[in-house]
N, C-alpha and C positions, 0 to 999 in steps of 0.2 A: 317445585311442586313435589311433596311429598306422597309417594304410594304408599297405600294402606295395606298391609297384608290382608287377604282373605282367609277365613278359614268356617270348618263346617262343624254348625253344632249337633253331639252324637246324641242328643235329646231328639228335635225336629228334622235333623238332617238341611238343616237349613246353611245356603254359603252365607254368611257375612262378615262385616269387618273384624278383624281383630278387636279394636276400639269396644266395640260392643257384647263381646262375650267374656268371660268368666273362664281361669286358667285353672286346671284341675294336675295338679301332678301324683307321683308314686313319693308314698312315704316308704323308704327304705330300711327304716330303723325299726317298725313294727315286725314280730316273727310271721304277721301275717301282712303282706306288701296291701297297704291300707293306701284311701285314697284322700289326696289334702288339697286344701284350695290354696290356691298362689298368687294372691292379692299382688303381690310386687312384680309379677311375669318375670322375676331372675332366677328362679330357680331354676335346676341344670336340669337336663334328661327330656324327656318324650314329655307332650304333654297333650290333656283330652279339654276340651273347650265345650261349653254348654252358655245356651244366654241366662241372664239374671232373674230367670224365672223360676216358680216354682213346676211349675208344668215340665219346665223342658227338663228340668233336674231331675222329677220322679219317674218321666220316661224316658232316661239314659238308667236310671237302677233298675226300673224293671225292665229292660230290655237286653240289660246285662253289655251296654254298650262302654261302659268302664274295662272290662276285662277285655274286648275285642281293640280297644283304641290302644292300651298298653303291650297287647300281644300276651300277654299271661293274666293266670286267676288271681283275684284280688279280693279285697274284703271291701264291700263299698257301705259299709253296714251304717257307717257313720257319716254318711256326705248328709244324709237329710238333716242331720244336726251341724253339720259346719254349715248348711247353707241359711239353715235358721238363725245362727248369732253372725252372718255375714247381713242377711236383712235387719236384722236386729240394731247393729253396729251403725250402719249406713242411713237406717229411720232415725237413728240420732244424731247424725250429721246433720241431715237433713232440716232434724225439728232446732238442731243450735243456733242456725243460720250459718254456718261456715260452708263457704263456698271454695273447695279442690281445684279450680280452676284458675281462679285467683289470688287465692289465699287471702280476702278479704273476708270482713265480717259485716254485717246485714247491721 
């Protein structure tokens, strides 16, 4: 049986599965340490977790809950548009019929 990691999202403060939320890391290469989403969970370093919503997303920015989960200031100025071509992206998944699970087609 495999254990699911738990973790909490800095939007709702809510505990749940990994599986379920949305990986937020620090872009390093920006001169200002900007905040990128991490569709693949491999990228290296600290990472802030929020679920797939738009709710929990705009209240981690305005709560300024990006810069307390990293420990330093950050530019989140751009998450509300990665989260928008992340919905974007995934309503077309959706509307293709391809199924990530199984890799079959509808």
């Amino acid at each position: 049986m495999k254990l699911h990691q738990q973790r909490t999202c800095i939007g709702c403060r809510t505990i749940t599965s990994q599986d379920e939320l949305l990986r937020w890391v620090l872009n390093q290469e920006a001169p200002l340490r900007g905040v990128q989403l991490d569709l693949s969970g491999a990228a290296s370093g600290r990472g802030a977790w929020t679920h797939g919503t738009e709710k929990c997303v705009q209240h981690a920015v305005r709560r300024k809950a990006f810069s307390r989960a990293f420990r330093s200031s950050v530019n989140d100025s751009c998450v509300a548009q990665q989260f928008a071509a992340y919905e974007d992206q995934s309503a077309k998944g959706r509307l293709s019929g391809n199924h990530d699970e199984s890799g079959s087609e509808i």
